[in-house]
C-alpha positions as a Markdown table, in Angstrom:
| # | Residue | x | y | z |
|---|---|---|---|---|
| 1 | Unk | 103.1 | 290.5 | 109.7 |
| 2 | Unk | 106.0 | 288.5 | 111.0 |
| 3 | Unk | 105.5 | 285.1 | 113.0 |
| 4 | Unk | 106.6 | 284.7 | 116.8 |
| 5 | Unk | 107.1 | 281.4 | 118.6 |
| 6 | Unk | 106.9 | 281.6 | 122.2 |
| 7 | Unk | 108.0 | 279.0 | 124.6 |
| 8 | Unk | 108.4 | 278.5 | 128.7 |
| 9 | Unk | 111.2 | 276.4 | 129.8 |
| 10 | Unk | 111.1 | 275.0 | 133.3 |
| 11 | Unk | 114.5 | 274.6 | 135.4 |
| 12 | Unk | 114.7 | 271.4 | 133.9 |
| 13 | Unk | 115.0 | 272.0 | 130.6 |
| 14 | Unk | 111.1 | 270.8 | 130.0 |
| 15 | Unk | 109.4 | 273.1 | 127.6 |
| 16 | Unk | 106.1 | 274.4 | 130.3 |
| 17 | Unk | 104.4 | 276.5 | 127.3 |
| 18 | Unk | 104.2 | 277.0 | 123.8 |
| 19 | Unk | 102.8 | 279.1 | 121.4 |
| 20 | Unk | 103.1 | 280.7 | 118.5 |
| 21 | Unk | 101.7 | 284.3 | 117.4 |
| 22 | Unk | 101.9 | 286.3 | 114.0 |
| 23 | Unk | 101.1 | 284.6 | 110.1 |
| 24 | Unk | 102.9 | 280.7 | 110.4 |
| 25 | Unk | 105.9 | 280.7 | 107.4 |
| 26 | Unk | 106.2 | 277.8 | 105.6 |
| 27 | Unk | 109.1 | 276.2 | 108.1 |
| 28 | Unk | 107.5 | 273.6 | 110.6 |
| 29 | Unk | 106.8 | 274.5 | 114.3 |
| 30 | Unk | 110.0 | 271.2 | 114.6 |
| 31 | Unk | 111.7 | 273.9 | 112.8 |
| 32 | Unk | 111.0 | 276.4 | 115.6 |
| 33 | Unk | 111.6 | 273.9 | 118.2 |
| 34 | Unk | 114.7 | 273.1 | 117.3 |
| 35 | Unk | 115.9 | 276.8 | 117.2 |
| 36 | Unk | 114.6 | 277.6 | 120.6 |
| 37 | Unk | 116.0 | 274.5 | 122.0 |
| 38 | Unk | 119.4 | 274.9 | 120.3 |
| 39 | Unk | 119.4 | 278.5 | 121.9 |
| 40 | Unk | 119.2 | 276.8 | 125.5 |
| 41 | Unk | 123.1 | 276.9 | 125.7 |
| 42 | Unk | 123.4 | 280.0 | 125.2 |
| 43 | Unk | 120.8 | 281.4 | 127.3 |
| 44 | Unk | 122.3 | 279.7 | 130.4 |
| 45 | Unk | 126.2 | 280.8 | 129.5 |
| 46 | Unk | 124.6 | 284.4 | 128.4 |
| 47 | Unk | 122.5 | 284.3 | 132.1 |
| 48 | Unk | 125.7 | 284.4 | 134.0 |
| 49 | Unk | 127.3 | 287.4 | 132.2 |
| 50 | Unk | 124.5 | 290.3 | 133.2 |
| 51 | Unk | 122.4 | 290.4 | 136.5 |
| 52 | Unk | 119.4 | 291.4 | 134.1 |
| 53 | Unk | 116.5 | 289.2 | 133.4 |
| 54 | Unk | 116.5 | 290.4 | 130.0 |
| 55 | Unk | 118.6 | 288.7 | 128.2 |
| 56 | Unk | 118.3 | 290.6 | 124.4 |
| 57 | Unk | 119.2 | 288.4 | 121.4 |
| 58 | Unk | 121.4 | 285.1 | 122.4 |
| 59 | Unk | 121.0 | 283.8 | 119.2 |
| 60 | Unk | 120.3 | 284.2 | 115.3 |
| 61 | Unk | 119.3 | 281.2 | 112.5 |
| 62 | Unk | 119.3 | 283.3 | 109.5 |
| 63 | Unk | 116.3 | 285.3 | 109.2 |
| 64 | Unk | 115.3 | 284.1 | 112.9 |
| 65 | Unk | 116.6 | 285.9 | 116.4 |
| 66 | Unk | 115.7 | 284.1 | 119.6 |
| 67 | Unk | 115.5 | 286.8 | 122.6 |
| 68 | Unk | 115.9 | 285.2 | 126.1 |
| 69 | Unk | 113.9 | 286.2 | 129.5 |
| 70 | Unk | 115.4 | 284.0 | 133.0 |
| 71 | Unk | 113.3 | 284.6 | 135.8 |
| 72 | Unk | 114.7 | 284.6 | 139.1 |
| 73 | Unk | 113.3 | 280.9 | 139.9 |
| 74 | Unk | 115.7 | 279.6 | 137.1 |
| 75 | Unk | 112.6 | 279.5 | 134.3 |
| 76 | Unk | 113.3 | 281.1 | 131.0 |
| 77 | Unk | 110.8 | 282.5 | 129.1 |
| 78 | Unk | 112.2 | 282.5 | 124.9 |
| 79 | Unk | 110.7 | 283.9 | 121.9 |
| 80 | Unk | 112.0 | 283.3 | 118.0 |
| 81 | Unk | 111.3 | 286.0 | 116.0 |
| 82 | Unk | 112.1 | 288.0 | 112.8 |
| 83 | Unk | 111.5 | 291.5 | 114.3 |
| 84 | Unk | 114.3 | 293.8 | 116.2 |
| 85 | Unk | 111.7 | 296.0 | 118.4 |
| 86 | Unk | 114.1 | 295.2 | 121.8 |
| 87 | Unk | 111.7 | 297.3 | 123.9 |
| 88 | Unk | 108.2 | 295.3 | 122.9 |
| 89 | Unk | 109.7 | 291.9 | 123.3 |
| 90 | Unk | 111.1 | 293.1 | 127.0 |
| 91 | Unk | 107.3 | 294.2 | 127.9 |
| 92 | Unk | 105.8 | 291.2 | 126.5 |
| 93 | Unk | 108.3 | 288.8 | 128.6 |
| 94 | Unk | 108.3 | 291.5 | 131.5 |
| 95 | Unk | 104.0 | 290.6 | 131.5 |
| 96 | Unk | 104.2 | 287.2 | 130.5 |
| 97 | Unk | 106.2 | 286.6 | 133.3 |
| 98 | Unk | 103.6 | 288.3 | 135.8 |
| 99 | Unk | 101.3 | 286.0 | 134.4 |
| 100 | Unk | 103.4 | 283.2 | 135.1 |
| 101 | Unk | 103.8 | 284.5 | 138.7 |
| 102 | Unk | 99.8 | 284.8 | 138.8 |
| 103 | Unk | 100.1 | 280.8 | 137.5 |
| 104 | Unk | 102.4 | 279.6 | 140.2 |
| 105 | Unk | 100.2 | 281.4 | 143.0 |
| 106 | Unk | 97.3 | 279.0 | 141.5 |
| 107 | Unk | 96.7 | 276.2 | 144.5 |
| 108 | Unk | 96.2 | 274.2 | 141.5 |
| 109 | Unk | 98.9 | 274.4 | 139.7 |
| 110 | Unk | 101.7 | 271.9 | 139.9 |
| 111 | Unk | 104.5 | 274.1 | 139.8 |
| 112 | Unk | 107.0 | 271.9 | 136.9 |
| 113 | Unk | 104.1 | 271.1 | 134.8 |
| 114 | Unk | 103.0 | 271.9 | 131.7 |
| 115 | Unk | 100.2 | 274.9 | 131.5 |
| 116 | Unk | 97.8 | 273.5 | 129.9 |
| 117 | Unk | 95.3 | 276.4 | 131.0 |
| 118 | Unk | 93.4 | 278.1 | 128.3 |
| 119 | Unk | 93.0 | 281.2 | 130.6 |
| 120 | Unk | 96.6 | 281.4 | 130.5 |
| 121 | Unk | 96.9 | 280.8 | 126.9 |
| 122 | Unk | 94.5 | 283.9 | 125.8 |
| 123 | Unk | 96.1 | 285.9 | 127.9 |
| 124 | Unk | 99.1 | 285.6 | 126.0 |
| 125 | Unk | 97.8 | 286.2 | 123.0 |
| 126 | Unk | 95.8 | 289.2 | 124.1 |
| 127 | Unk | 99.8 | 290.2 | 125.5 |
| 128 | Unk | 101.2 | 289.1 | 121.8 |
| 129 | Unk | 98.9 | 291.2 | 120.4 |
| 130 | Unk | 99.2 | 294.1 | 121.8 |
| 131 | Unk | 103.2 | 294.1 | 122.1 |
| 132 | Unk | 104.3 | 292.2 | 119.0 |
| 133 | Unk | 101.6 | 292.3 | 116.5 |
């Protein structure tokens, strides 16, 4: 089973989620943290080139591939992984980012912030699950 790490960045570069999926490989989540971050770059040059949301691979750290999502609101939705199934990572980012939608519809939600909702986060697990694991 191959590990995932999942992560919502807001328009200011602020990461809104995290989470990671799959059986955790020796490297630290820093280690994942840096390679999603490091990818940022490259996400917002790669955003420019296509009018799709879905973004494919922008970037690869030896075994690792980080697959980029940029919603219309300027929020980018990342996920490092080991895997190449292009059509289940672009359902899972297509629903997590109905979900996030569903978040920013919440009254009590202060759009920026971090989720912190536990709703939220076994929801996407339950969308990890079915569309990654």
């Amino acid at each position: 089973m191959a590990t995932y790490h999942f992560v919502i960045v807001g328009a200011a570069d602020a990461p809104l989620y995290e989470a990671t999926f799959g059986v955790p490989r020796p490297e630290s989540k820093h280690l994942h943290q840096f390679i999603v971050h490091a990818a940022l770059d490259l996400v917002d040059d790669a955003q420019f080139m296509t009018n799709a949301c879905y973004l494919k691979t922008v970037d690869k750290h030896g075994d690792w591939s980080v697959s980029a999502y940029v919603a219309p609101s300027a929020v980018r939705l990342m996920l490092l992984h080991e895997s190449r199934s292009e059509d289940a990572i672009r359902a899972f980012f297509a629903d997590c980012h109905e979900l996030y939608v569903k978040t920013l519809l919440n009254p009590f939600y202060e759009p920026g912030s971090p989720i912190l909702s536990q709703a939220f986060d076994a929801k996407v697990a339950a969308l990890a699950k079915r569309h990654l694991l």
